[in-house]
C-alpha positions in Angstrom: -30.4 56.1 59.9 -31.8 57.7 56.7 -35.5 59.0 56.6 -36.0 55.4 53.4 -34.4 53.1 56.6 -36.6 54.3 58.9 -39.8 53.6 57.2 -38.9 50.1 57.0 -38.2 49.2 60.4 -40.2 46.7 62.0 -41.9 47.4 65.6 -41.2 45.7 68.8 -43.0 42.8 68.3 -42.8 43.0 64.3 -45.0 45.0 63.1 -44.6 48.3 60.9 -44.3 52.1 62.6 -43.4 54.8 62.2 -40.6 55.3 64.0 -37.8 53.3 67.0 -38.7 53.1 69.9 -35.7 52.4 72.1 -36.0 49.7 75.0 -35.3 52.2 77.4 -38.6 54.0 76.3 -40.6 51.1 75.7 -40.1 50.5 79.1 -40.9 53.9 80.6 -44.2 53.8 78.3 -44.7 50.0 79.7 -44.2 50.9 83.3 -47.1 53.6 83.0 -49.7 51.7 82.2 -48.7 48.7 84.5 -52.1 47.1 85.9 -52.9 45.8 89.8 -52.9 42.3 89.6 -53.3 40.3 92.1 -52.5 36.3 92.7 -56.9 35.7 92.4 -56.7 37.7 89.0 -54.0 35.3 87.8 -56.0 32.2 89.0 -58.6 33.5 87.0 -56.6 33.0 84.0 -56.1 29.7 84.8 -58.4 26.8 83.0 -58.9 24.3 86.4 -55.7 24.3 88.8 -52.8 25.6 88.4 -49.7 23.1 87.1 -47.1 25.6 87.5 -47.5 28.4 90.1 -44.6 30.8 91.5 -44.9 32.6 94.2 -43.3 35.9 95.2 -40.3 35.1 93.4 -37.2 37.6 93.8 -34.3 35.7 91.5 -31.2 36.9 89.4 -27.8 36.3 88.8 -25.1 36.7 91.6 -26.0 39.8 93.4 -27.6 41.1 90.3 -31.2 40.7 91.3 -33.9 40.7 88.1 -37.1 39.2 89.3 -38.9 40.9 92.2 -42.0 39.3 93.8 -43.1 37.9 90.7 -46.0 35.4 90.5 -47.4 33.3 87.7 -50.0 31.0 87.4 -51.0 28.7 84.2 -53.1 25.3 84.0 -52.4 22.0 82.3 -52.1 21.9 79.0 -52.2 25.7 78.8 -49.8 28.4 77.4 -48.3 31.0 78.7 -46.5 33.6 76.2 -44.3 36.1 78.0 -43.4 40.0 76.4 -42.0 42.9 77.2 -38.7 44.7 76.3 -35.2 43.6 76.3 -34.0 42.9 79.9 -37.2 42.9 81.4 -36.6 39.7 82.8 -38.3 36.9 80.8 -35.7 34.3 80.1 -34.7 35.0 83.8 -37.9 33.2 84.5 -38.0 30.3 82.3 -34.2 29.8 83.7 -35.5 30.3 87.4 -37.9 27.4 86.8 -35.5 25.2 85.1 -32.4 25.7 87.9 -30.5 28.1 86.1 -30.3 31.4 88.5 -29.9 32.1 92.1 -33.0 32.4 93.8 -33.2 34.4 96.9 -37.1 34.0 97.8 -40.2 32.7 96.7 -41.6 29.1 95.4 -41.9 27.5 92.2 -44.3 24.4 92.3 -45.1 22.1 89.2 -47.4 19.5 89.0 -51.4 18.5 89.5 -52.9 20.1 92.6 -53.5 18.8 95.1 -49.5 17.6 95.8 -47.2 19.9 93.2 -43.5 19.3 93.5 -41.8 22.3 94.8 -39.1 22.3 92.8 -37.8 25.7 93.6 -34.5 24.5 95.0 -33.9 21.7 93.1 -30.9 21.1 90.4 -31.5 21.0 86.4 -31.4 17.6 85.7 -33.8 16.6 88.9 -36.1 19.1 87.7 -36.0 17.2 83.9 -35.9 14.1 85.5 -38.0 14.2 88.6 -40.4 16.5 87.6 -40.9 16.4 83.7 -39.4 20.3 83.0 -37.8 20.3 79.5 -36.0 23.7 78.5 -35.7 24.5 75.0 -33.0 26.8 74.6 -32.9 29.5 71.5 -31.0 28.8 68.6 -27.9 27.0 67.8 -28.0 24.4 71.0 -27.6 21.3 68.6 -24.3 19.3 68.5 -23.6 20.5 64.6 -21.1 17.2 64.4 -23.4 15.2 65.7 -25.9 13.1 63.7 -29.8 14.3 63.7 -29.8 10.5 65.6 -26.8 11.1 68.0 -28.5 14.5 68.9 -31.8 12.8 70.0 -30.0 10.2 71.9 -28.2 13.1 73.8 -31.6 14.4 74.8 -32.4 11.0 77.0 -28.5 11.4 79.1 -31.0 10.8 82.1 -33.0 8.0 81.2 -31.9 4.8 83.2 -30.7 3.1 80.1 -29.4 4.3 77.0 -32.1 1.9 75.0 -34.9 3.7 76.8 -33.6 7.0 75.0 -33.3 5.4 71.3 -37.1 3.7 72.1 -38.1 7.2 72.1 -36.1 8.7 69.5 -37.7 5.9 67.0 -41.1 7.1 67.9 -39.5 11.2 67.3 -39.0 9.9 63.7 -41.9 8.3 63.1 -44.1 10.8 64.1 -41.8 13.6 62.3 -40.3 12.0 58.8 -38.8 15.7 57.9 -36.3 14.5 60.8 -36.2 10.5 60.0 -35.1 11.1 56.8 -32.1 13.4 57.5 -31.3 10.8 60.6 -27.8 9.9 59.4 -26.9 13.3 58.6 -25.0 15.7 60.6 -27.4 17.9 61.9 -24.5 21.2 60.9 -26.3 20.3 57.3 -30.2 21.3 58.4 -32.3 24.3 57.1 -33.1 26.5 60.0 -37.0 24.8 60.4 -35.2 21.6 60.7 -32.7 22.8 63.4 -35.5 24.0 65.1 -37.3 21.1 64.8 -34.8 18.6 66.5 -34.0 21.2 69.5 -37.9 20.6 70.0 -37.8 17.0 69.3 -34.4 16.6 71.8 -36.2 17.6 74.3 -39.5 15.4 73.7 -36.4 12.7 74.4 -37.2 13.0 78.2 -41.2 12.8 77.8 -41.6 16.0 79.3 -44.7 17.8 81.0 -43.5 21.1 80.9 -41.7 22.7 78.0 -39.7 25.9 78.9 -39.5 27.4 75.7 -37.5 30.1 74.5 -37.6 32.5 71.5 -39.0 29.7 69.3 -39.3 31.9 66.1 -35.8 33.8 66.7 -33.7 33.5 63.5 -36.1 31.4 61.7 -38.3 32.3 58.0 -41.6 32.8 58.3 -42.5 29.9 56.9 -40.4 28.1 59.4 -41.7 30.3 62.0 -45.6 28.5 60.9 -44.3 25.1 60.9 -42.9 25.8 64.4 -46.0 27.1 65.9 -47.6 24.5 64.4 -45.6 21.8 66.2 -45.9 23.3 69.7 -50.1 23.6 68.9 -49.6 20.4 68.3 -47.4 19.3 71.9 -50.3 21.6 74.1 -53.9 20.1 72.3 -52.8 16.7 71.3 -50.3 15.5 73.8 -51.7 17.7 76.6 -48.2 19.3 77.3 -47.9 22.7 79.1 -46.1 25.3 77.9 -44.9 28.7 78.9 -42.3 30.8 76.2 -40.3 33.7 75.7 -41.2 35.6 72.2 -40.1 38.7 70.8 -42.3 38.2 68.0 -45.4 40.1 70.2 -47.8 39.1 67.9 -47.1 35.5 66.8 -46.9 34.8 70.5 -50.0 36.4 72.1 -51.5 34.3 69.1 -50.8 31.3 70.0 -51.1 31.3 73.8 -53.5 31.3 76.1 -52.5 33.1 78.4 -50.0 36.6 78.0 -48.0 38.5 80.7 -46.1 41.7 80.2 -43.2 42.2 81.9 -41.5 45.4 82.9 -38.0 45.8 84.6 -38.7 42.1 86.3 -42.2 42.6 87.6 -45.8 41.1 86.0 -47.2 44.6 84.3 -50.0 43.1 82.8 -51.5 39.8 82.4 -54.7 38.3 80.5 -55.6 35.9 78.2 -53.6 35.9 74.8 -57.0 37.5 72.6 -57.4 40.1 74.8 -53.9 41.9 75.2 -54.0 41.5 71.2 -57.4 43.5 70.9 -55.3 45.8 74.0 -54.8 49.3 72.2 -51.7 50.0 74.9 -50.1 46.9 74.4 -50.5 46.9 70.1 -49.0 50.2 70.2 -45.8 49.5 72.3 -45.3 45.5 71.0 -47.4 44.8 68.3 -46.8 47.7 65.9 -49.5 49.8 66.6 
């Protein structure tokens, strides 16, 4: 890399420095100025009760274990923005509370206190269908043949009756006419905002209460990237949904959410609320660009 490419190289979480930073350092600088925290210090993060709480969890793939005694806590209608470098484990957890890795201990619970669902042992589609978790994938999870329609349909497979799922899908396009009017199209034809767009909507299909969601600004434009952070302010304050993400954009993230955790090597580093680990000179300089 020539001294002109390296001034133009974006941080870790997008802004400009200096200089790379490989993962493996990020994480070594990460790791040493890993916080304490205890379970009463995430509760404190919390606006009421919690509506999605793990406990202890030690998950992975296989034998490969990546979580170890991880714990989370974030209210209803409250986001939760998770950083930290490559492999540090966040996707493992959105895919531990959606069914998607082994889990060797620990509890997930979702739900209004004072009965939450424990759904740490139970499949993908019971946790969609029995317990309102909706898990939006990163980019390119649309059916490109497919109409922008037939794509919405698909996101109701579990409703008792396939009407149910086009009811829904009717109220997708009238609330979102950027989608209605591309509704006969197949959805291989969509600008990037509107791809986005309908992997958010499919999984409104379902009338979720949680929304797994992850890398929501990966691949997009900026102004994409707005209209998309726009959408999901719009899911948390006016339809009360809760949401925790993956971002790699540090900043845009920690923005929007309430809450933010740092993870290192598959354990909580830090946690507060989204503000303060902006305003945090350690984290700006390793994820936000200094």
């Amino acid at each position: 890399m020539n001294t002109q490419d390296t001034d133009k190289v974006k941080g870790y979480g997008g802004g400009g420095v200096e200089a790379v930073i490989s993962v493996d350092e990020v994480t070594r600088q990460a790791a040493q100025i890993a916080e304490d925290i205890s379970i009463e210090d995430l509760d404190q993060l919390v606006d009421g009760e919690p509506f999605v709480k793990i406990d202890h969890l030690n998950a992975g793939y296989g034998k490969m274990e990546i979580l170890h005694d991880f714990n989370l806590r974030v209210g209803h209608k409250q986001s939760l923005c998770l950083i930290g470098p490559n492999g540090a484990g966040k996707s493992t957890i959105l895919h531990s509370i959606f069914g998607f890795t082994q889990i060797y201990s620990g509890q997930i619970f979702v739900g209004a206190q004072p009965s939450p669902m424990d759904v740490t042992k139970l499949t993908s589609s019971e946790k969609l269908s029995a317990a309102g978790i909706a898990y939006i994938l990163q980019d390119k999870s649309i059916f490109p043949s497919m109409t922008v329609e037939e794509n919405l349909w698909m996101g109701g497979f579990l409703k008792d009756k396939p009407t149910e799922a086009k009811q829904v899908a009717e109220k997708i396009f009238d609330r979102y006419p950027r989608l209605a009017a591309r509704r006969r199209h197949q959805a291989k034809v969509l600008s990037g905002g509107e791809r986005r767009l309908l992997e958010i909507s499919r999984a409104l299909v379902m009338e979720p209460d949680l929304l797994l969601v992850d890398e929501p600004s990966i691949g997009l434009e900026p102004r994409f990237i707005d209209m998309v952070f726009e959408i999901l302010d719009e899911l948390q304050n006016k339809d009360g949904k809760t949401i925790i993400m993956v971002e790699q954009n540090a900043k845009k993230g920690l923005e929007f959410a309430d809450i933010g955790y740092v993870l290192v090597s598959g354990q909580l580093a830090i946690a507060g609320r989204g503000d303060d680990l902006l305003s945090n000179p350690k984290v700006g300089e390793l994820f936000l660009g200094g």
